[in-house]
Structures are given as C-alpha cells and as structure tokens.
N, C-alpha and C positions, 0 to 999 in steps of 0.2 A: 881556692876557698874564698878569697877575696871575692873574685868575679859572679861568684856563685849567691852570697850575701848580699851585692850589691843589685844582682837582677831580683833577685826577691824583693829586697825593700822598694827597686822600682814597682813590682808590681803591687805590691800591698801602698804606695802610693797610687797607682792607676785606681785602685777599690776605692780608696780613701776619696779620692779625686770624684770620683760616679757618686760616693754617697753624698759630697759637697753637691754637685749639682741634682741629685735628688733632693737635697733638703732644699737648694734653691725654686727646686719649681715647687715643692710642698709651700714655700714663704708666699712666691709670688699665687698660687693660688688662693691662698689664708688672704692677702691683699686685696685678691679679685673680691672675696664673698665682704669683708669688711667692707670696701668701695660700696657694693650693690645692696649691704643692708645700712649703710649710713644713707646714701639716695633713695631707700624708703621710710628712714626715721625721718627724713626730710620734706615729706609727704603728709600732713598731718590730714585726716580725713576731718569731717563738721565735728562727729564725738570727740573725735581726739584733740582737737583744739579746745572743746567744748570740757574736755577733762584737765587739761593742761589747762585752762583758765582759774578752773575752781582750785588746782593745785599749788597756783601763783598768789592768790587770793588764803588759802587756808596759812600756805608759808607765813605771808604777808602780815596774815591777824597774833601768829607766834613769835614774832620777831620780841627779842627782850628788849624789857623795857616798856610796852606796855603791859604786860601782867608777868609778875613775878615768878608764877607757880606753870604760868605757859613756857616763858623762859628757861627755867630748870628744866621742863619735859625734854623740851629741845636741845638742849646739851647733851640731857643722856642720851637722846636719842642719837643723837647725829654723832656721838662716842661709842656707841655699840656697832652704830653701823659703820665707821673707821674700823674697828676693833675686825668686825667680822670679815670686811674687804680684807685687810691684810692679811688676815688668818690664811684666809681664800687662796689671798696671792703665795704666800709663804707656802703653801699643801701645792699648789699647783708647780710652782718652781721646785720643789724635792721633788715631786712625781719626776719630772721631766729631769732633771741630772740623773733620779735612778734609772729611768728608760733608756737615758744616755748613756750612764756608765755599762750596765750591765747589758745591752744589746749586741757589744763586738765581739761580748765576753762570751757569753753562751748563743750566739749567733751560728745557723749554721753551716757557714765559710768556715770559722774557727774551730769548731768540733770537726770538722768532715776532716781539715788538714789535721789536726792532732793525729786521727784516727788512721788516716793514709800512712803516717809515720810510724805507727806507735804496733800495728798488726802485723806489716812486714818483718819487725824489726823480733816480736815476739816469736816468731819462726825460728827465725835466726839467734836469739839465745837459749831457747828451749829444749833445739837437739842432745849436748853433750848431757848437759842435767837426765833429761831422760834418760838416758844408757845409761847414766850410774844409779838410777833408782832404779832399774829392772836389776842391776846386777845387785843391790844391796838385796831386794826384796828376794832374788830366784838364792843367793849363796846364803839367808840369813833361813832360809830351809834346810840346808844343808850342815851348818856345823854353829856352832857360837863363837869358837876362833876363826872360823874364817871367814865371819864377820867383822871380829875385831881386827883382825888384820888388813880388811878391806878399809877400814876409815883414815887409816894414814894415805893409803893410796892414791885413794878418793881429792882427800886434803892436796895431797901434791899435783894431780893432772890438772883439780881449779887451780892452782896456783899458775900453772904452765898457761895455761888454756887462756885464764883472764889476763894475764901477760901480753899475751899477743892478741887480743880480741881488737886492737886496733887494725888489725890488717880490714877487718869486713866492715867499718865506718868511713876509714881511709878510701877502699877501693871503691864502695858504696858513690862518696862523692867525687871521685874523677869522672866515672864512669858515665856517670849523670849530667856534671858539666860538658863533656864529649858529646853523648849525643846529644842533647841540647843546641851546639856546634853543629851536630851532625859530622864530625870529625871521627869515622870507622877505625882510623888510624891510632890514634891517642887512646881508644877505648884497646883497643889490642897490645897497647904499649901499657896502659895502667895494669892490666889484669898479667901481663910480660912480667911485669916487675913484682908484682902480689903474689904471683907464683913461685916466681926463684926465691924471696926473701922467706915466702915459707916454706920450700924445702929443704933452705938454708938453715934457717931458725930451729926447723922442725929434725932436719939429720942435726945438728949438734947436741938439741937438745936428749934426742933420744941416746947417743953417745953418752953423753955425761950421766945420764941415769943408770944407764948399763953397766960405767966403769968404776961409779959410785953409790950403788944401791943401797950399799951394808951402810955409808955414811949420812943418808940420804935419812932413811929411814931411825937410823939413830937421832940425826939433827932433832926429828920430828918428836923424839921419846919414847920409843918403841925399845921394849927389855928385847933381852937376846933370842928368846924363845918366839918373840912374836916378828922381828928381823927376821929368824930364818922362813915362818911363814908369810911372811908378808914382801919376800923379795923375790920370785917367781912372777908373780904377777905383775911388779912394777917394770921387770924387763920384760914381759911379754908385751905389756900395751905400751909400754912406751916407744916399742916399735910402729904404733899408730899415730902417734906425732905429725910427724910430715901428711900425713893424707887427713889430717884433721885443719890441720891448719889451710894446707890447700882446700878444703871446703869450705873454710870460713873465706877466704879470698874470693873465691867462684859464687859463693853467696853474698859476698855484698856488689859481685859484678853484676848478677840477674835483681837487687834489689836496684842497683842506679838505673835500670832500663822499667823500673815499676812492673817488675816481671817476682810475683811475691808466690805464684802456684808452682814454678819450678822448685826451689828449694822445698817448699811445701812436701813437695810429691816424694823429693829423693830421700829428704829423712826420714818420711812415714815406711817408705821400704827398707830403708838402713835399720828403725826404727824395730820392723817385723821379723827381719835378718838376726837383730841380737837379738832379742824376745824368743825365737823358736832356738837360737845357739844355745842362749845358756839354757832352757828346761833341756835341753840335749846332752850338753856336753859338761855341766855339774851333776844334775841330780843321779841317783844309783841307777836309774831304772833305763839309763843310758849312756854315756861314755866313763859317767863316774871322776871326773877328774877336779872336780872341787874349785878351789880358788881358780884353779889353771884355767879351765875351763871356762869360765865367766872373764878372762880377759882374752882367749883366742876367740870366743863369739863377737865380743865389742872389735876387736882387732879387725876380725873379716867383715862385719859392718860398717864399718868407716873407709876402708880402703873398695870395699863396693860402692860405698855413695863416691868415694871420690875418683871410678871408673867413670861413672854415668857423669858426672858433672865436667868434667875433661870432654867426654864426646860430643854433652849437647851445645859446651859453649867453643869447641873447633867445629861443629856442623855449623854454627851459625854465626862463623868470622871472627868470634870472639876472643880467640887464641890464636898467634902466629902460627901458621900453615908449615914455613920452611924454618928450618933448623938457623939461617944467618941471621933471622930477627931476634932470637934469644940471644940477652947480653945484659951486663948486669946494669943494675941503675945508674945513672950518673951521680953525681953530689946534689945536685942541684934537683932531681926525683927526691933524691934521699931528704933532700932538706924539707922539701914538703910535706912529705908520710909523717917525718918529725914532728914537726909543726903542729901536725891537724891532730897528733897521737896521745899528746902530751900530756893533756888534762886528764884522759881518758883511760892514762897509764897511770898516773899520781894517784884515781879514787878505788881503781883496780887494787895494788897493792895495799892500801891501806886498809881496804876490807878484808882482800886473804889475809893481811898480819892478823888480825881480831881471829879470822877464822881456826890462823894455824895455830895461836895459843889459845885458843878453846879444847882444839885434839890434841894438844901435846899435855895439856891438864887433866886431860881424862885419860890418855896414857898413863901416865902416873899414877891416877885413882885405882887402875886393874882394867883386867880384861873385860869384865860383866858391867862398870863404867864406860867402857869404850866404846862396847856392843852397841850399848844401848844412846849411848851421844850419837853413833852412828847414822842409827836411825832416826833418831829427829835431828840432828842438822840434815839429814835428805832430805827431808818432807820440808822441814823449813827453807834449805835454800833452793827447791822444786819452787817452793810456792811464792817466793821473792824473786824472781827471774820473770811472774808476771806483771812485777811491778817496774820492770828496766826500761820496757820499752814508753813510761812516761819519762824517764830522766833522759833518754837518748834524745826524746821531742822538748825536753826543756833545755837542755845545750844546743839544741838546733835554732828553736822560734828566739827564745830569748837574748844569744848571739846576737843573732839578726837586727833586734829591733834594739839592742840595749844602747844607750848614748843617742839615739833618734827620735825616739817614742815614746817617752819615761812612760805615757799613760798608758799606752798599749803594751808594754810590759810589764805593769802591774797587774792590767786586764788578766794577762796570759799568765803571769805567774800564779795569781788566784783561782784563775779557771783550771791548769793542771795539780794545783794541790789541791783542790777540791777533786780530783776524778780519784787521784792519789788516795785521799781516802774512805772515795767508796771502793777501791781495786782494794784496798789495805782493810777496810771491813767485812767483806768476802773472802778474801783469804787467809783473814786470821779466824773464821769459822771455820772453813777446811781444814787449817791448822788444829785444831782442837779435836773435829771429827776423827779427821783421818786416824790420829794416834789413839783417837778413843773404844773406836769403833771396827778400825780394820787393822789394829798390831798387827795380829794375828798373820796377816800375808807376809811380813817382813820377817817375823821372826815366830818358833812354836815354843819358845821359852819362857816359860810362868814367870819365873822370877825377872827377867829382862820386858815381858807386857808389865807388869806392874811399877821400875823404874821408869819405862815409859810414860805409862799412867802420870805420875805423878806430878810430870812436868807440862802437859798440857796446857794448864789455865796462864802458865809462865810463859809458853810458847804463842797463844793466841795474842796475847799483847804484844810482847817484841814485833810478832810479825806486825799489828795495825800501826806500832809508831817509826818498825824499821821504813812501811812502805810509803809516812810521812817523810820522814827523814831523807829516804835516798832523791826522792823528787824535788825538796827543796834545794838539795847538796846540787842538785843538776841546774836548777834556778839559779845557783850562787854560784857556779862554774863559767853558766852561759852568762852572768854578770861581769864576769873575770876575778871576782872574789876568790883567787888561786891562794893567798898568803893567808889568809885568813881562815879557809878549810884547811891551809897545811898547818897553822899553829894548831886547832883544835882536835884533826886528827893526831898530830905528836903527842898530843896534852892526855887525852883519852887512849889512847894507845899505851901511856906509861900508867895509867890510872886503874885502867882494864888490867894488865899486867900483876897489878898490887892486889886487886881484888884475888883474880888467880891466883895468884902466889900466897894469897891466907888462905885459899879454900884448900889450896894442897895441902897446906900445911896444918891443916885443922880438920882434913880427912870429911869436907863441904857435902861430896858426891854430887852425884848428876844433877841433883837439885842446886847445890852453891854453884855451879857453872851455868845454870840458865838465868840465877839472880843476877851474877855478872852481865851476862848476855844482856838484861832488862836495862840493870842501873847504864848499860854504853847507850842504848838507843835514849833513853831518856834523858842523860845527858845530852847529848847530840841534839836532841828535839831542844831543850831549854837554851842551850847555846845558842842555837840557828834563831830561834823567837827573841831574844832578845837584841841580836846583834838588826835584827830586822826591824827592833821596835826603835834601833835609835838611828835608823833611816841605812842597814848596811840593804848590798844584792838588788834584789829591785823597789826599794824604795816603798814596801805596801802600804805605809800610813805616807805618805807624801812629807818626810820629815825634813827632809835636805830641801824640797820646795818652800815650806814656812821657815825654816830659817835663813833662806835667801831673800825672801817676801821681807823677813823682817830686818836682814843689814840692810832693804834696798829701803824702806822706811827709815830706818833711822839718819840713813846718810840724806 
C-alpha cells in the first residue's frame, strides 16, 4: 500500500514538475516580448518625441503652485488614475489565483483519473444490489407476504456482503502493485489468498445462517408467522455465499489489471440468469415456487458467474495451476488485507446498523409497513451504490496526497463533492420517479402503491444529501479523520435509534421511519460542514493555514 502511494505521488510530482517548467518557458517568453517592446518604446519617432515634448511642457505648466485650481485638477487627477491602476492590478491578480486554483481542479488529468476509478468500481458494486431488486420486483407480483418476508432477508445478505466487500479493494490493490512489478507471481499469490479467505468467510458464514435462521431472523424482528416464511429462503441463498464472495475477489483481481469489461460481461449474464430464473421459477405460470424460487434463481446466478470467473482468470495465469501453491496466508499477508480493510470495514457497518434498525422498525409496524419499506429501501439503496464509486476515489486520491499537498487536496476534495452532488441530483430525481411512476412493477397492491406514494418527496432528499454525505465521509477517511467519523457515527447511531424507538411506539408508519431516514443524513451533512469549517479532513477554507500564519506572526 505504502509502495503504491508513494509511486503515485512520485508521479503526480513528475506532472507537477512539467507544469513548473511550462510555466517557466511561459515567464521566460512574457520576458522575451516585455524586452522587445521596451526596445521599441525606446525608439521614439519625430511625432513621438514631438508629443512627448508637449506632454513635459503641459505637466510642467500644472505643477502646483503656480495656479491653484491647476493644482487641485492634478491631484484628482493623478488619485483616479492610482485608484484605477490598482483596481486593475487587484482584478488581474484574483483572475490569475482563480485560474490557478481551479485549473488542477477541474483539469482534465484530474477528471479522467477520478473517472478511471470511479466506472470500474461502479460495476463492481452494482452486481448484488441488482439481483435483489429483480427479486423484490419479480416476488412483490407474487404475494405481499412474500414480500415482506423478503425485506429481512435482503437486510442480512447487505449486511454479510458489505462485511466483506474489502476482499475486492484489498485484492484490487495487490494485484495492481504486481503487475506494475510485473511480478505474475505475487499477482497469483494475491488472488491465492482472496480465494481461500472467501471460501472460508463465505462456508462459515453460510453454516451459521443455516444453523441459526429462526435466531437470525428473530434478532432482525420478524413475528413468528413471517420467520417461518422468511426462513426458506435465507438457507437457500445463503448457500450462495462462498461463490459471491469469490466473485468479488476475482473482480477486484481483473480491476487491478484495469481489465473493467470482464467483470462487466460476467454480471450482465449472471444478471440475465436470475432475471429469466425468477419469472420462471416464482410466478404461477411456471414452477410456481414463490419465495423459494426467487432464491434458487439468484443461487444459480452467482455460482454461474463464479464458473466463468475461475476459468477466465486460470486460462490467463491468474490462479495457481497445481494444487501445492494453495496454502493459507501467512500473518504477515493477513496483516496487510487488515490494514488496507479497516476503514472500509468501520463505515460498512455503521451504515448497515442504520439500515437494520430501519427494517427491524418496520417489522414491528406489520406486514403492509414492511412491504412497502421493502421496496423503497431497494430503489433507494439501488440508487446510492451509484454514488460509492466517488467515495472509493476519495479514500484513494485523497490518501495519497493528504500531509503532502494540503492545496491539491482541497482541490480534489471540492472537485469530488461537487461531482457528488450532481450524481446525488440525478438520482434523487430517479428516486422520486421510480416510486411515482413505476410502483406498479414492484408490487399490484393499491394500498402498498399508495404508502409508497407518500414517501417519495422524503426519499428524493435523503437520497441528494445521503450522496453528499457518503463522499465527504470518504474525504474524511482518506484524511485519516477515523476518530472523529467513529464518535459521530456512535452519536447518530444512538439518536437514530431514539427517533425509531418513538415512531414504534407512536405507531409513526412508513412515513415516521423515512423522517428518521432524513433527520440521520442531515445531521451527518451539518456535522461533516462544520467540523470542516473549523479546519477538520481536508482543510476547505485553509483554516489550520491562517492560524499557523498567525502564531508565526505573533512570535
């Protein structure tokens, strides 16, 4: 990781370095024409001496002191024209700092790298999200309970999923620093170890789902009657674990090779797989099997993409060939995947906790609250997953540069919250559409389109200030501001909690759980602004710089 940081900033010093001596030959040019138009003011022709004489002579006759009212002219005169000079100077010097600040910012070296980062990356979270919005949409045609049985479910694989989604940032970056090396070895050793730990992760995990379902699903607030429907399904997909995980490993092995069409391709058929499973094997007009059915389509989806992904990356060396190179990881592996995971882990969980006590409150509300939170937290966290791959590019660029560059990390902090919220304006319109206009595909229930209905305008916001919010958080990560996001997430996290806990108890419905939803990102948003105005993360107003400006004055 180290090594990987530091070849970067070498190169973003080589840039740095070429625009220095670009701006030196721009100077030494400015020089050349100043030279060659002072040795023609030097050159005075007949008129122009002939004007220059009368202008010596006009000065001459104004001089105060011989006429009073000459005198006055000339003062104001020669005060307007100071006045105007400085104006001048003053408009010319802002032009040039704004063309200087905002040139690296929105330059485009700086966008193209965001964009390089920010596209592969959107692949790669967008797979699982999709298969549970085909399955919410194909099972909420199907029944109302077996919809509301699907939203605990749902609740637990993100929680599983996001858990471990450090394996594909983790392997992402070995994988990259290898070939980079050119070291075929190290790259087969990284993806060695990204495999066993998710098949590891991934058999345990599905074990303990299986041997605790009824517990599992109680934890979540699930009454007895919607346990026993809702536990079928959680042992079936949770047999897709290991082959989920192993695809996120295998995906961030083809993104460190900047190889972004393979993953591409294999979802979109995995994608096609569950799409034609479930109108198959839930609806009546074909296997008929209901919830069941919507998790053996996703099950054989996933464990196909993680056929194809296994062959193409042993056809092309990427995986140990003989059975003796498999072994588990050392300490000293382990200690890295750690390392690099860590941050990654802390803002993971503290989003699914908001999440799970969102579903576990609507548990409680009834089934037809359930339903229907079901379906807009899909559509809402479908459409928040395109806002991730800014905050994966603001823990990356921002790391990088932070303690080196303070100015070029302001640059970059303002340039990705500003992309943030045009991505968070566009999809809090989608936000609003989708539940307005296309219920109807998710669910045929009049009375569950109408509590949807009415959370819309509540939805459309959260989403424009969640997708402020997560990109800053990524800002203040890649600043190392770790203690600082963990007090405010613990703070909000017990606050949120309170909220909840009146709305249950005041019988709020799906409405009082999306005002909670509001008041968390807005807190969050008000937090993050002000910790930033008194110089926390990356420093936006330059406030830790004037206050050291000003000890260094007074000493």
């Amino acid at each position: 990781m180290a090594r990987q940081i530091s070849r970067a900033a070498e190169q973003a010093d080589d840039g740095d370095a070429d625009e220095d001596e670009d701006d030196e030959d721009d100077d030494d040019d400015m020089d050349k024409e100043d030279v060659g138009a002072s040795m023609w003011e030097g050159r005075d022709t007949g008129a122009d001496q002939f004007k220059n004489r009368r202008r010596r002579v006009g000065s001459y006759s104004a001089r105060p002191g011989r006429d009073p009212s000459l005198g006055a002219r000339f003062a104001r005169r020669e005060n307007a024209n100071r006045k105007a000079n400085d104006a001048t100077s003053r408009k010319s010097k802002a032009v040039s700092a704004l063309n200087l600040n905002l040139r690296p910012v929105f330059g485009k070296e700086e966008f193209r790298e965001v964009i390089q980062l920010a596209i592969p990356a959107l692949g790669s979270l967008l797979a699982d999200p999709l298969m549970s919005l085909i399955d919410t949409a194909v099972v909420g045609q199907h029944s109302s309970t077996s919809l509301a049985a699907l939203g605990p479910n749902t609740a637990v694989f993100q929680i599983v999923f996001q858990l471990f989604s450090f394996l594909s940032i983790t392997t992402t970056g070995m994988v990259a620093r290898a070939c980079a090396d050119g070291d075929n070895k190290t790259v087969r050793r990284a993806l060695a170890n990204s495999t066993i730990l998710a098949l590891t992760f991934g058999g345990a995990t599905c074990l303990g789902l299986n041997l605790f379902s009824a517990q599992v699903l109680q934890a979540m607030g699930c009454s007895p009657d919607l346990v026993v429907a809702a536990m079928p399904y959680l042992k079936i997909r949770a047999f897709a674990i290991p082959a989920v995980l192993f695809c996120t490993s295998a995906q961030g092995g083809c993104l460190g090779q900047q190889d972004a069409r393979t993953p591409l391709l294999i979802f979109l058929v995995a994608g096609l797989i569950n799409g034609f499973g479930d109108f198959w094997a839930v609806q009546p007009w074909g296997l008929d099997m209901g919830l069941k059915g919507a998790a053996y389509a996703t099950l054989a989806a996933q464990y196909i993409s993680a056929a194809i992904f296994f062959i193409v990356l042993t056809r092309r060396r990427m995986l140990p060939v003989k059975w003796k190179h498999w072994r588990l990881p050392s300490m000293n592996e382990m200690r890295d995947i750690t390392a690099i995971s860590g941050m990654l882990l802390l803002g993971s969980l503290c989003r699914m906790g908001v999440y799970t006590m969102m579903t576990m409150t609507a548990l409680a509300l009834g089934t037809m609250t359930m339903a229907a939170h079901q379906v807009a937290l899909q559509i809402f966290w479908t459409l928040t997953y395109f806002v991730d791959p800014l905050f994966v590019a603001a823990t990356s660029f921002i790391a990088r540069d932070h303690g080196r560059r303070p100015v070029r990390v302001r640059r970059m902090a303002w340039l990705l919250m500003g992309l943030s919220l045009g991505v968070g304006a566009v999809i809090s319109i989608a936000c609003v559409a989708v539940p307005t206009f296309g219920v109807q595909i998710f669910t045929s229930d009049v009375e569950l389109q109408g509590l949807i209905r009415q959370i819309t305008p509540l939805m459309g916001l959260s989403q424009l200030i969640s997708a402020l919010v997560l990109v800053t958080e990524g800002v203040l990560i890649g600043c190392g501001d770790l203690r600082y996001l963990l007090n405010v997430h613990c703070l909000n996290f017990v606050v949120l909690g309170s909220v909840l806990w009146g709305v249950r108890m005041t019988s709020g419905g799906l409405y009082g759980i999306w005002v909670a939803v509001f008041l968390n990102q807005a807190m969050r948003m008000m937090q993050h602004a002000v910790h930033m105005w008194r110089g926390g993360g990356p420093d936006l107003f330059a406030r830790k710089q004037q206050m050291l400006k000003g000890e260094g004055e007074g000493i």
